[in-house]
C-alpha positions in Angstrom: 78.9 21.6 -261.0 82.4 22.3 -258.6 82.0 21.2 -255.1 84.7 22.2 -252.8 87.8 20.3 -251.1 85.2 18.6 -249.1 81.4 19.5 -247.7 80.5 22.4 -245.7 79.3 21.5 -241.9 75.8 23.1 -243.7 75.8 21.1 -246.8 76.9 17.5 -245.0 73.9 18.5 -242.5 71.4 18.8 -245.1 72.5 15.8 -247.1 72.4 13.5 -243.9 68.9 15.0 -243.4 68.0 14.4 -247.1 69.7 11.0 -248.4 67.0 8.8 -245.9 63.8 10.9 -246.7 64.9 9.5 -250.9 65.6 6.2 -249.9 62.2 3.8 -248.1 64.8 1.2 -246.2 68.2 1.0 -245.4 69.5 -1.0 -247.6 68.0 1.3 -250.5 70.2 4.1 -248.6 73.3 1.8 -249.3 72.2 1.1 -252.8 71.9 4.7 -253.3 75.5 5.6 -252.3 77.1 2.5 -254.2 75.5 3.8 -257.0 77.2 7.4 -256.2 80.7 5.1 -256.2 81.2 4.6 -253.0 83.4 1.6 -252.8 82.2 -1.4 -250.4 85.3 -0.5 -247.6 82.9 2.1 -246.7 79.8 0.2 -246.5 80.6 -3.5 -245.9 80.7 -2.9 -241.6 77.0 -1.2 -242.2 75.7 -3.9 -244.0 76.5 -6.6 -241.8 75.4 -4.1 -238.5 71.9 -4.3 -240.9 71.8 -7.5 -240.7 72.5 -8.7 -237.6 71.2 -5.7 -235.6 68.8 -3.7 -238.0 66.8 -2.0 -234.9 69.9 -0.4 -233.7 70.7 1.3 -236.7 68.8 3.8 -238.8 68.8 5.3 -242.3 70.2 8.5 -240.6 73.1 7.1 -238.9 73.8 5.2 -242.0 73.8 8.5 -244.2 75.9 10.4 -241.7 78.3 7.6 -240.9 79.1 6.8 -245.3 79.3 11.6 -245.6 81.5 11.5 -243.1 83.9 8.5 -244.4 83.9 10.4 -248.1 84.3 13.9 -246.5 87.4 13.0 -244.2 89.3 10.9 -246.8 90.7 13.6 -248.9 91.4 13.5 -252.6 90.7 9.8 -252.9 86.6 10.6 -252.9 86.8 13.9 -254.3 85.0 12.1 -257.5 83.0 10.3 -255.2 81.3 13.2 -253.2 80.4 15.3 -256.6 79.1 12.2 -257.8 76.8 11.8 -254.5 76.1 15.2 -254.4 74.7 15.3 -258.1 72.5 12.2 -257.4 70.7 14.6 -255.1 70.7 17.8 -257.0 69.5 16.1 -260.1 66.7 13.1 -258.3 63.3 13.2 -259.3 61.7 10.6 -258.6 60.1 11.5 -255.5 57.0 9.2 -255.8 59.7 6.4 -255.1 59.9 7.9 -251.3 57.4 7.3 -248.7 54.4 9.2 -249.4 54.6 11.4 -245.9 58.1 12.5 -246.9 57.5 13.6 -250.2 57.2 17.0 -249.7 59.8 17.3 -247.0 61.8 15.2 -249.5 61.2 17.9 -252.2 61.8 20.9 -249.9 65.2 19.7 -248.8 66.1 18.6 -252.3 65.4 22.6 -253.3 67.6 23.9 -250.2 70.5 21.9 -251.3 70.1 23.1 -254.8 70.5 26.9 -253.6 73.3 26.4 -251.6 75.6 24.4 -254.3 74.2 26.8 -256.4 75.6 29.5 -254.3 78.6 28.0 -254.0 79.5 27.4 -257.4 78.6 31.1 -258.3 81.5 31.9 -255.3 83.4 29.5 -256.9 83.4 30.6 -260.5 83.7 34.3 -259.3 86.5 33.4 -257.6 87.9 31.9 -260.4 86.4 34.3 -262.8 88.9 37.4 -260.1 91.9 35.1 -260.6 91.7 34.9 -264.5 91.6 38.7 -264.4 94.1 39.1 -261.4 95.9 36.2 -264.0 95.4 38.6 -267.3 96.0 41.8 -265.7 99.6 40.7 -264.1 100.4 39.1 -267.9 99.8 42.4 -269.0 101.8 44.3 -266.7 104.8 42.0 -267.4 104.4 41.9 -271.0 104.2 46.2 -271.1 107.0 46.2 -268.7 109.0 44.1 -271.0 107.9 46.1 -274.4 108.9 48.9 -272.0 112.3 47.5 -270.9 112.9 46.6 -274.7 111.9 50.0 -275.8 114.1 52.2 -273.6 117.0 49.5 -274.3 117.0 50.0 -278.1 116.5 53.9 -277.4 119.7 53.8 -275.1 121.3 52.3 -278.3 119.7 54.8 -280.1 121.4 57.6 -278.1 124.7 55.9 -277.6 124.9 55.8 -281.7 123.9 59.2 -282.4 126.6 60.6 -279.7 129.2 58.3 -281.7 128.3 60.0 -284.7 130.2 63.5 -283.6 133.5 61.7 -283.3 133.3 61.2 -287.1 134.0 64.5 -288.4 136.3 63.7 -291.4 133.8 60.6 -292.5 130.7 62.6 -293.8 129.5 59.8 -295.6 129.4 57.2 -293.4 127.9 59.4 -290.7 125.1 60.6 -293.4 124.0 57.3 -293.8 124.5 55.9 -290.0 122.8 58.5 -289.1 120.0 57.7 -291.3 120.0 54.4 -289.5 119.7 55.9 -286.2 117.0 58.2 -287.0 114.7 54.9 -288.7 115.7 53.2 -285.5 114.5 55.8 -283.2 111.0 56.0 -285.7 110.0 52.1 -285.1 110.7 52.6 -281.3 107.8 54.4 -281.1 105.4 52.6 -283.4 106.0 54.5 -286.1 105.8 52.8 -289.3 109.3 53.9 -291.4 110.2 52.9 -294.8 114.1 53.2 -295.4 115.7 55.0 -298.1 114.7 54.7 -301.4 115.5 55.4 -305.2 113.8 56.2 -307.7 114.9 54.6 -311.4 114.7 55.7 -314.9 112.7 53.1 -317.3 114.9 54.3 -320.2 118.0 53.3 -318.0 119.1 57.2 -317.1 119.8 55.5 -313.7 118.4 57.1 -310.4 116.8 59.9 -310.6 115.4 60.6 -307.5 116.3 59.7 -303.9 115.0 59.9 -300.5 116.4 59.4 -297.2 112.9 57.9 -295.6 109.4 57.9 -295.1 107.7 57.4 -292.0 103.7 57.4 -291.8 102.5 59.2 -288.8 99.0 60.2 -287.9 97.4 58.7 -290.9 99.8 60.9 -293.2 103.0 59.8 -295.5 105.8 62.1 -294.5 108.8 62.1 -296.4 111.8 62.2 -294.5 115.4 64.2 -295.5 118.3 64.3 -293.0 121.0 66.5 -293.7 124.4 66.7 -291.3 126.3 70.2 -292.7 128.5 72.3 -290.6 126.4 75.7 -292.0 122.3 76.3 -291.2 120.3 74.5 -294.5 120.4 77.0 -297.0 117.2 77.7 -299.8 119.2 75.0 -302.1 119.0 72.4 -300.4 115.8 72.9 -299.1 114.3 73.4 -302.1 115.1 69.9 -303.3 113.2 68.6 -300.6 110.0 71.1 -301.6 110.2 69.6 -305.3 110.2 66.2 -303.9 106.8 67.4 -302.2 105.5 69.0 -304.5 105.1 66.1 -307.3 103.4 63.5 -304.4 100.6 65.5 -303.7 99.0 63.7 -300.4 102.9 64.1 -299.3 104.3 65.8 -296.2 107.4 66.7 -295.3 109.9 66.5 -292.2 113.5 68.0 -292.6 116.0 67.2 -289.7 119.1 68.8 -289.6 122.4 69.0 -287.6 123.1 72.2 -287.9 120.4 75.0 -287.8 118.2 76.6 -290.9 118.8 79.8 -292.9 116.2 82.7 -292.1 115.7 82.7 -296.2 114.7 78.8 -295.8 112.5 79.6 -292.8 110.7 81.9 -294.9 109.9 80.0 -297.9 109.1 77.0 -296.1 106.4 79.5 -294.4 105.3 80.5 -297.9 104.7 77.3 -299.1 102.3 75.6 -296.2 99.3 77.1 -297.2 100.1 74.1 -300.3 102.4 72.1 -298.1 102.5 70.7 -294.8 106.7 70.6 -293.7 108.2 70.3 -290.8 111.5 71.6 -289.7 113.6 70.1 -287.2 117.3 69.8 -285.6 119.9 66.8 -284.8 120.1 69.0 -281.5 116.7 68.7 -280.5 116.5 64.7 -280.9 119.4 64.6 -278.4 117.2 66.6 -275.9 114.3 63.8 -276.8 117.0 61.4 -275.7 118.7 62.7 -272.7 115.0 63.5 -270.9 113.7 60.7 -272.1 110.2 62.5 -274.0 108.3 61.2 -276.0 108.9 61.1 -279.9 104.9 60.8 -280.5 104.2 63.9 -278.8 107.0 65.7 -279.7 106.2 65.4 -283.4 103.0 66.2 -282.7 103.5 69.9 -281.2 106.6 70.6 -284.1 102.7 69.6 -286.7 100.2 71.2 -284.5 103.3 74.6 -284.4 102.6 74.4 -288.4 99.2 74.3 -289.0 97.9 76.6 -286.5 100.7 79.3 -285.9 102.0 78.9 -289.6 105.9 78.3 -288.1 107.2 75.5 -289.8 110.6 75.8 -287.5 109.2 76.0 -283.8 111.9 74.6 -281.5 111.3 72.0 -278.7 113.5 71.8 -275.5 
C-alpha cells in the first residue's frame, strides 16, 4: 500500500471520524496510535490533559490532534502515517468496539478502504505512465544514437570510397579497400557479411577458388564479386562469377562493378535466371546511395524484385 506525501483533507477527515469509533476509551485511542509508532512527543501533553481534565477532552479531539501532528511533520512520520493508516485498512476486530458503533465502525472502515484503494491505483498508474514515458525516451535516445552511429560510419563509408578514385596507378590496393568499404557499408545496415574467402586444395594444389564476399540478405546467401576495371565487365569475367554459382546450388549472386557491363554479359546473365538468381550492379550507383542518403535495404530490394519479376538482371537505380 503507497500513501502519498501526507493525507488528503478527505482521508484525515475520515480517519479522525473512524480511529474513536475502533477504540472504547481514550486512552485505548492513544494505545492504538503508539502501537502505529507514534513516538510519545506526540502524545505525552494528551495524556496528562486525560488525566487531569478527562471531561474536556474527547476521543475525537484526541484523533484529530495526533493526524494532524504526523500529517504536518513531513518526512520524519512518513513511516508513521502508512503504518496508522494500515492499522485501519487491515482491523477486524470490530466486536472490541462499542456494540452501537459497530456497524458505523464497519462502514467507515470500508469507505477508507475505497479511497486508499483509489489512490494507490492513481498512484501506480501514475507510476505505471512514467516507466513508459521512462522506456519510451530510453528508446528514442538509444535509436537516435544507433542512428547517429550509423550515418557516422556511412559518412566514413562515403569519404573512403571517394578516396578510392585518386588511386588510379594502385589497382590492387584499391581492389581490396574497396572490398573493405563495400563489407563496411553491408553491416551498416544489418546485413550479415562474411569477408573474403579462399578456398584450399586438400592435396596442397593451393587456392583454388576465391571470393570477394558473402552477405546474407532476405533469408538468402548471396555471393558477392567486386570488380574496379576501366572497360564495362566483359562475358569472361562474368562468367567466373556464374561458375562460382553454379556449384552452390541455394547460392545467389550480386556483381558490383565500377565501370558498367557489356550488352553480351547482360544477355547471358538474363539467360541464366531462370537457374540463377544474380544481380548486377555499379560503383556509380552506391555513390548515389551515399550522396542522398537511401537506403541500402531497399535499394537491394528493387535491383531483386527488377530480377525476378521483369527478368532484367541490370536495372539501374538513381
Amino acid at each position: 500500500m503507497d500513501t502519498g506525501y501526507h493525507y488528503p483533507p478527505e482521508l484525515l477527515n475520515l480517519l479522525v471520524d473512524t480511529i474513536p469509533l475502533l477504540c472504547r476509551s481514550k486512552n485505548d485511542v492513544l494505545l492504538f496510535f503508539r502501537g502505529g509508532g507514534v513516538s510519545n512527543n506526540h502524545l505525552a501533553d494528551l495524556h496528562t490533559r486525560i488525566s487531569t481534565d478527562r471531561k474536556n477532552i474527547n476521543k475525537y479531539e484526541i484523533a484529530r490532534t495526533i493526524l494532524q501532528r504526523i500529517n504536518e511533520a513531513g518526512d520524519s512520520e512518513l513511516r508513521t502515517r502508512r503504518e496508522v493508516l494500515k492499522r485501519v485498512v487491515e482491523f477486524e476486530s470490530f466486536s472490541a468496539c462499542w456494540q452501537t458503533d459497530q456497524l458505523k465502525a464497519k462502514g467507515l472502515v470500508c469507505e477508507i478502504r475505497d479511497v486508499v484503494n483509489i489512490k494507490d491505483s492513481f498512484t501506480k498508474m501514475n507510476k505505471e505512465r512514467e516507466n513508459e514515458k521512462k522506456e519510451r525516451v530510453k528508446d528514442q535516445r538509444t535509436k537516435l544514437q544507433k542512428e547517429q552511429a550509423k550515418n557516422k560510419k556511412l559518412s566514413q563509408v562515403r569519404d573512403t570510397l571517394y578516396s578510392l578514385f585518386g588511386l588510379e596507378g594502385q589497382p590492387q590496393k584499391r581492389g581490396k579497400l574497396l572490398e573493405k568499404v563495400l563489407n563496411d557499408l553491408f553491416s551498416s545496415y544489418g546485413i550479415l557479411i562474411q569477408e573474403d574467402f579462399k578456398r584450399i586444395d586438400d592435396d596442397g594444389a593451393g587456392i583454388i577458388e576465391q571470393v570477394d564476399g558473402v552477405i546474407e540478405f532476405d533469408a538468402s546467401i548471396f555471393l558477392v564479386e567486386m570488380k574496379w576495371h576501366k572497360d564495362p565487365i566483359g562475358v569472361d569475367k562474368m562468367s567466373q562469377h556464374l561458375v562460382r554459382l553454379f556449384s552452390r546450388e541455394d547460392a545467389k549472386g550480386l556483381f558490383i562493378s565500377s565501370s558498367r557491363f557489356a550488352e553480351t554479359t547482360i544477355t547471358q546473365c538474363k539467360e541464366v535466371l531462370s537457374k540463377k538468381t544474380i544481380i548486377l550492379c555499379t560503383l556509380e550507383e552506391i555513390v548515389f546511395l551515399l550522396d542522398n542518403q537511401r537506403d541500402l535495404v531497399d535499394f537491394l530490394r528493387q535491383k531483386l524484385r527488377a530480377v525476378v519479376v521483369d527478368k532484367n538482371p541490370f536495372k539501374e537505380i538513381k
